[in-house]
MMTF fields as JSON, N, C-alpha, C and O atoms, coordinates in Angstrom:
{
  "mmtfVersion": "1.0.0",
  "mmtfProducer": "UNKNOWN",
  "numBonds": 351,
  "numAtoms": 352,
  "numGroups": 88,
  "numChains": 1,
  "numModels": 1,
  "chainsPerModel": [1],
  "groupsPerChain": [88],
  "chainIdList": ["A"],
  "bondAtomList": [4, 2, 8, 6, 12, 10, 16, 14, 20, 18, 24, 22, 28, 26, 32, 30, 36, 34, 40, 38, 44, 42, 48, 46, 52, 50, 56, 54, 60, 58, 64, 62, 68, 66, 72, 70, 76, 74, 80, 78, 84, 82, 88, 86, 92, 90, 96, 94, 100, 98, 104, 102, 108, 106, 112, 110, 116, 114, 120, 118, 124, 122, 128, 126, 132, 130, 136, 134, 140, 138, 144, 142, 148, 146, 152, 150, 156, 154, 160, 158, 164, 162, 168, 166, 172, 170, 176, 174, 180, 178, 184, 182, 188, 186, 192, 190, 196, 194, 200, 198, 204, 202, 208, 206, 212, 210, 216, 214, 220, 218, 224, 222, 228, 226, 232, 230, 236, 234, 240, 238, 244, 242, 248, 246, 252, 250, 256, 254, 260, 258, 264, 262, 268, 266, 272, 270, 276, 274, 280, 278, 284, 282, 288, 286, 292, 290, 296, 294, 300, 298, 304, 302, 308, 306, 312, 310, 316, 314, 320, 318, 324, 322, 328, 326, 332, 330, 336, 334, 340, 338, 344, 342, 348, 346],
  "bondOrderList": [1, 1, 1, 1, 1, 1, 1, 1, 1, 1, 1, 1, 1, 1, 1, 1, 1, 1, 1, 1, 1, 1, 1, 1, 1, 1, 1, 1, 1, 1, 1, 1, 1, 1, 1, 1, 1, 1, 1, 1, 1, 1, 1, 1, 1, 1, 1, 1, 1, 1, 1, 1, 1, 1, 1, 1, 1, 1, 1, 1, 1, 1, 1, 1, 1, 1, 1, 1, 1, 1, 1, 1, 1, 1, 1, 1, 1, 1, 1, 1, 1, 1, 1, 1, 1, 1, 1],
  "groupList": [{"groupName": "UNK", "atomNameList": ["N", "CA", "C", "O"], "elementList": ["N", "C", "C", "O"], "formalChargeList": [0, 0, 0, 0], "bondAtomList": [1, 0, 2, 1, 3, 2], "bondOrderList": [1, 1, 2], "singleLetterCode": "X", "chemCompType": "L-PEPTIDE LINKING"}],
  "groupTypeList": [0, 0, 0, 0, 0, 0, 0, 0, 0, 0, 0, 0, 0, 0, 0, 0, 0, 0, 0, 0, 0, 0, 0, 0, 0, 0, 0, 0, 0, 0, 0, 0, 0, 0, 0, 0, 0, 0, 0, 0, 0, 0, 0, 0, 0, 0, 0, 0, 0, 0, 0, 0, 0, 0, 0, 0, 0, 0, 0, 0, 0, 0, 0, 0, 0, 0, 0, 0, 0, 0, 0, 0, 0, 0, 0, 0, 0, 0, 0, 0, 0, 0, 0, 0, 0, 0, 0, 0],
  "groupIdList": [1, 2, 3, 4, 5, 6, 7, 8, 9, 10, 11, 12, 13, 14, 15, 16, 17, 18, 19, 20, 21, 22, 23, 24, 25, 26, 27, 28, 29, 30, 31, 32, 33, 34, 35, 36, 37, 38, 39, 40, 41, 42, 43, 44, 45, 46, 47, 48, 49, 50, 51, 52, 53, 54, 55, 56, 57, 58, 59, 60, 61, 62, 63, 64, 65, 66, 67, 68, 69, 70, 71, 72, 73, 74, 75, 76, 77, 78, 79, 80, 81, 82, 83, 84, 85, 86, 87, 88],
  "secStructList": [7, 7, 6, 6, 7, 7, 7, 7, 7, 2, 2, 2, 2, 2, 2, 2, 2, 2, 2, 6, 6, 6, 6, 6, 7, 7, 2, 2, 2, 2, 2, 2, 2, 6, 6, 1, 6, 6, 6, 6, 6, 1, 7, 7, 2, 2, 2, 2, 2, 2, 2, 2, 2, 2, 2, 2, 2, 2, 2, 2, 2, 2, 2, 2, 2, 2, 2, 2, 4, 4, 4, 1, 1, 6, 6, 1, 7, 2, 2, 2, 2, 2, 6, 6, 6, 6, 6, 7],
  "xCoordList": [116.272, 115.416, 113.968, 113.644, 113.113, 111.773, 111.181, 111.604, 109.616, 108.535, 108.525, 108.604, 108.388, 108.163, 109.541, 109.326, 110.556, 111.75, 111.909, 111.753, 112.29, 112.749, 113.905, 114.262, 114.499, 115.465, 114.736, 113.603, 115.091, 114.644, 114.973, 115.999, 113.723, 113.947, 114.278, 113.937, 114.599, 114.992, 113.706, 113.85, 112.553, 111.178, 111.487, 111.631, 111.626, 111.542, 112.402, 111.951, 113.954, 114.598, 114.617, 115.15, 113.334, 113.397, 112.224, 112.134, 111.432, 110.18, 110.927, 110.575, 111.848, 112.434, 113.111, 113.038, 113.613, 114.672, 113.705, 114.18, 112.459, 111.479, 110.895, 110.241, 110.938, 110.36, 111.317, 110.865, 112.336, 112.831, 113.304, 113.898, 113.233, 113.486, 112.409, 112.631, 110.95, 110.05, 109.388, 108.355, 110.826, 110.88, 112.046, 112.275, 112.774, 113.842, 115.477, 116.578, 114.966, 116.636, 116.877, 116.538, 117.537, 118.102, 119.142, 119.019, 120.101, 121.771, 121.325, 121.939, 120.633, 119.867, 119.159, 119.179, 118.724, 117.673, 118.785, 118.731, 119.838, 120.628, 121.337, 121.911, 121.776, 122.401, 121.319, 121.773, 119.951, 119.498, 119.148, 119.001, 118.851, 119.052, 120.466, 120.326, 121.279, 122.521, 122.908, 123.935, 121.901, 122.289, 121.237, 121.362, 120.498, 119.595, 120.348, 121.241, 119.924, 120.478, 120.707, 121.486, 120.371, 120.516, 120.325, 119.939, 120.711, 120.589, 121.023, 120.663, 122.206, 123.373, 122.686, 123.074, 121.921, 121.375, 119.621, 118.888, 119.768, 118.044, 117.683, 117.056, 118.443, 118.632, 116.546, 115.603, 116.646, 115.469, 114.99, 115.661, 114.289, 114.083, 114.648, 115.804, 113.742, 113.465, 115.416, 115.868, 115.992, 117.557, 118.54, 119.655, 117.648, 118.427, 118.003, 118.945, 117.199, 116.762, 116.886, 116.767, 117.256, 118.075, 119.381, 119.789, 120.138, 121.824, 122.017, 122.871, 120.961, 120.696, 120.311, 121.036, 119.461, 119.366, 120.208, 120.209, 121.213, 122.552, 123.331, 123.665, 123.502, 124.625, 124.304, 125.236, 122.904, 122.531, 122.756, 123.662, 122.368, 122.326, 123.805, 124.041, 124.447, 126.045, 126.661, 127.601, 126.22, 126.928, 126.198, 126.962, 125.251, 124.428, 125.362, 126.022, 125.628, 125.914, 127.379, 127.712, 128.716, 129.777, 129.594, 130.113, 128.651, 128.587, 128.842, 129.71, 127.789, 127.51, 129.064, 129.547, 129.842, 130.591, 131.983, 132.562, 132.126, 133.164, 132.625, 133.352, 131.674, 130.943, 131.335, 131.943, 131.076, 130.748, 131.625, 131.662, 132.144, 133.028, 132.149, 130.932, 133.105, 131.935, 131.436, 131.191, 131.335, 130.247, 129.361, 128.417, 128.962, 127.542, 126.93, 125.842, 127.452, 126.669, 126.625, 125.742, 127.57, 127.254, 126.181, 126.07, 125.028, 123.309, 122.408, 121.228, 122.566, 122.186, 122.685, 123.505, 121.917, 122.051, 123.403, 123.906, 124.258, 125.86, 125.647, 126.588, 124.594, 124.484, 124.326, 124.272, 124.263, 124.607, 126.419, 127.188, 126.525, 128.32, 128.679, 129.151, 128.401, 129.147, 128.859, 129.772, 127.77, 127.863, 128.846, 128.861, 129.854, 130.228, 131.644, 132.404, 132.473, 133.601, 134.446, 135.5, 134.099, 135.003, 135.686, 136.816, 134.517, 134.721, 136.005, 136.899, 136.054, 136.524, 138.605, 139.386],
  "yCoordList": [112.951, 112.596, 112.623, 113.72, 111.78, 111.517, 111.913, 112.033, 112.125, 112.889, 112.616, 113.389, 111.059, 110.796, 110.126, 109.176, 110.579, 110.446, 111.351, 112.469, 111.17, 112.231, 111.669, 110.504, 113.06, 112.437, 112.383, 112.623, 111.913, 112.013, 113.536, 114.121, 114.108, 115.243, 115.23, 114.134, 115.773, 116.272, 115.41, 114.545, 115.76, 115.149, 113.695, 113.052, 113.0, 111.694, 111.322, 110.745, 111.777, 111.589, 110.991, 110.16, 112.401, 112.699, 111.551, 111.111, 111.196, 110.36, 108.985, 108.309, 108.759, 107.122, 107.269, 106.345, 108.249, 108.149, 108.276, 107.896, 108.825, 108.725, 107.419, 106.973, 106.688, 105.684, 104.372, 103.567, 104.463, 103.721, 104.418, 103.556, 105.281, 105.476, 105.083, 104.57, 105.516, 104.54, 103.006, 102.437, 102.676, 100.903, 100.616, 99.472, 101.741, 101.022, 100.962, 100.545, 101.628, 101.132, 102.496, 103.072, 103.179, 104.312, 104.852, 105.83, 103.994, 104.128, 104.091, 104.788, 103.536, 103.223, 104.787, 105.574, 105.049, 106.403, 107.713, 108.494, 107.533, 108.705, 108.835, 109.919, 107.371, 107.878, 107.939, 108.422, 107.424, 108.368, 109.419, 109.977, 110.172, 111.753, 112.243, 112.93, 112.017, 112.671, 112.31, 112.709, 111.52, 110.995, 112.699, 112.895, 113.539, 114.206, 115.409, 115.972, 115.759, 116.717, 118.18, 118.858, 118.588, 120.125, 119.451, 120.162, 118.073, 117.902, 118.503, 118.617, 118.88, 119.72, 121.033, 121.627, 121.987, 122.948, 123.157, 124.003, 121.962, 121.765, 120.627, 119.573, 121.367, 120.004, 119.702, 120.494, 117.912, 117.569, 116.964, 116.025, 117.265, 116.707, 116.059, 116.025, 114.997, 113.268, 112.663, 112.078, 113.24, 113.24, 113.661, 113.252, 114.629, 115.6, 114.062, 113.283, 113.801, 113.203, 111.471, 110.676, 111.139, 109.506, 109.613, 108.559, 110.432, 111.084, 111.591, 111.579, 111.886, 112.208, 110.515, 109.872, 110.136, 108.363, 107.255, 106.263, 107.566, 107.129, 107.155, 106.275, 108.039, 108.777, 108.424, 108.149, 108.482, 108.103, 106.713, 106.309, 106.009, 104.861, 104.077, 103.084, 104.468, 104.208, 104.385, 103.648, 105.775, 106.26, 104.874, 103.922, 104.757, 103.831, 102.609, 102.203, 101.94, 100.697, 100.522, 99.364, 101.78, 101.848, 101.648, 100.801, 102.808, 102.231, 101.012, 100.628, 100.05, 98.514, 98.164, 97.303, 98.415, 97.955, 97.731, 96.761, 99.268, 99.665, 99.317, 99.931, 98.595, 98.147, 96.789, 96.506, 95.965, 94.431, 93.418, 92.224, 94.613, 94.191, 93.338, 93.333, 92.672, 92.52, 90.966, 90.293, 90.519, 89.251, 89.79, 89.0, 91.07, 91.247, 91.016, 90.44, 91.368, 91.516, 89.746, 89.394, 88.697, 87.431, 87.326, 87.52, 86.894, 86.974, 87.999, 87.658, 88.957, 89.629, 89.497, 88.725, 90.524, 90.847, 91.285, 91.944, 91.17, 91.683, 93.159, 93.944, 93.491, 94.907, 95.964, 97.177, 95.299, 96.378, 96.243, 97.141, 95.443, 95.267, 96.539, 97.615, 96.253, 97.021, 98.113, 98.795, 98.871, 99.997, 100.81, 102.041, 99.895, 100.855, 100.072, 100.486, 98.946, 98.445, 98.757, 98.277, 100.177, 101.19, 101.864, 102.259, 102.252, 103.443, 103.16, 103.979, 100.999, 100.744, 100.662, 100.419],
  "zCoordList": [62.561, 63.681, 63.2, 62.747, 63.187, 62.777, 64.099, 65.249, 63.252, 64.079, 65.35, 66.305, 65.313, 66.62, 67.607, 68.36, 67.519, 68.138, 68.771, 68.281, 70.129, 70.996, 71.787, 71.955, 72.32, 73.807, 74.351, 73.935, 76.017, 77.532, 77.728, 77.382, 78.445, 78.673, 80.573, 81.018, 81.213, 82.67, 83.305, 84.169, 82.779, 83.663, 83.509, 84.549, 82.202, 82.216, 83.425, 84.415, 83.233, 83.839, 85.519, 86.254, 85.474, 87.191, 87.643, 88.789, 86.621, 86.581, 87.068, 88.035, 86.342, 86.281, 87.852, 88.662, 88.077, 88.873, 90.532, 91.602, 90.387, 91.459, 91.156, 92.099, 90.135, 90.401, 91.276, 92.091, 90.926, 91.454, 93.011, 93.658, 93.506, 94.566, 95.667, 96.764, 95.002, 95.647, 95.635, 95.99, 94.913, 94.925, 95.985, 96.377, 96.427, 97.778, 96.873, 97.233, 95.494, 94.727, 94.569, 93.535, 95.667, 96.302, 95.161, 94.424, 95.244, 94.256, 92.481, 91.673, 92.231, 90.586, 90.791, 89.845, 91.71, 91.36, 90.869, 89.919, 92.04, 91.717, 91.173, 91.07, 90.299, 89.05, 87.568, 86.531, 87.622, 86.786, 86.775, 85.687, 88.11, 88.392, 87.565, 86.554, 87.843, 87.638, 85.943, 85.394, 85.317, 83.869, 83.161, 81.952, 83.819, 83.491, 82.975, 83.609, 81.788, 81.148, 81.776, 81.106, 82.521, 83.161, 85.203, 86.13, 85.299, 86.607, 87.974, 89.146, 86.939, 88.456, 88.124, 89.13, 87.444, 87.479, 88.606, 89.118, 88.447, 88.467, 89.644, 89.54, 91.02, 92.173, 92.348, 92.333, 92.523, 92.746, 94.235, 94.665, 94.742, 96.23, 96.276, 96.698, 95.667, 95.494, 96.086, 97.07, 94.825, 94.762, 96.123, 96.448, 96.744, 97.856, 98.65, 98.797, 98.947, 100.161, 100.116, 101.048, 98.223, 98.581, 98.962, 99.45, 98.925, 99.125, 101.014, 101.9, 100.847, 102.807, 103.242, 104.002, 102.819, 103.475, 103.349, 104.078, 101.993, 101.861, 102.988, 103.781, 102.931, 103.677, 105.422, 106.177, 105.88, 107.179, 106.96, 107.689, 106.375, 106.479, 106.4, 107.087, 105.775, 105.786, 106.601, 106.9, 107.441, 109.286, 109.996, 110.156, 110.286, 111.101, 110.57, 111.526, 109.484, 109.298, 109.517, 109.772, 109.458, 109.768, 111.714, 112.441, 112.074, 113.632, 113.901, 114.685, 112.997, 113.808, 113.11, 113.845, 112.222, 111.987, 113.086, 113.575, 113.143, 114.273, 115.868, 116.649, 116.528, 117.152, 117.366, 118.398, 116.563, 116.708, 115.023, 114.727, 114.375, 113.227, 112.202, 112.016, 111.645, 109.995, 109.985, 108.983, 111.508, 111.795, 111.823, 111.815, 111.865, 112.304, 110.868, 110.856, 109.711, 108.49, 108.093, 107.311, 108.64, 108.272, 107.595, 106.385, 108.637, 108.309, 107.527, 107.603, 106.921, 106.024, 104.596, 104.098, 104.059, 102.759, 102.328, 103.238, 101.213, 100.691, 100.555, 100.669, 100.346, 100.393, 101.218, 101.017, 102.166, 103.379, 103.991, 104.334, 103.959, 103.735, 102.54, 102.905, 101.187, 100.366, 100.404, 99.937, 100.83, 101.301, 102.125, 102.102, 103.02, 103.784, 103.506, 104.381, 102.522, 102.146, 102.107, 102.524, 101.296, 100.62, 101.244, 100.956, 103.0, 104.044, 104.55, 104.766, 104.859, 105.954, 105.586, 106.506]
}
């Protein structure tokens, strides 16, 4: 390993993985949280609270599902469908 070679340490980790959480790419954030070397030791907000908006947001979108069934997602984005695919 030369001088200037390093791993990603936990911060980078947590750096990348906040960055993309405050770009709206929720699911990309938390699996580079969870790619972080001591991650399951070392819980991070950032992480606690895309897994809590997941998770709300998947109840809310199963509602409209079990509600009005899967015309409602016609007109949107595929990604709010595959969020909740798996549930149904």
């Amino acid at each position: 390993m030369g001088l200037f070679n390093k791993s990603k340490s936990t911060d980078d980790y947590a750096n990348e993985g906040s960055k993309l959480f405050d770009d709206g790419k929720y699911a990309e954030a938390i699996e580079i949280w969870l790619e972080a070397p001591d991650s399951l030791e070392r819980p991070l907000n950032a992480r606690s609270e895309a897994v809590w908006f997941l998770t709300a947001v998947a109840e809310y979108l199963m509602r409209a599902y079990m509600i009005a069934g899967e015309e409602i997602f016609e007109d949107e984005d595929e990604k709010y469908f595959a969020l909740i695919k798996d549930l149904i």
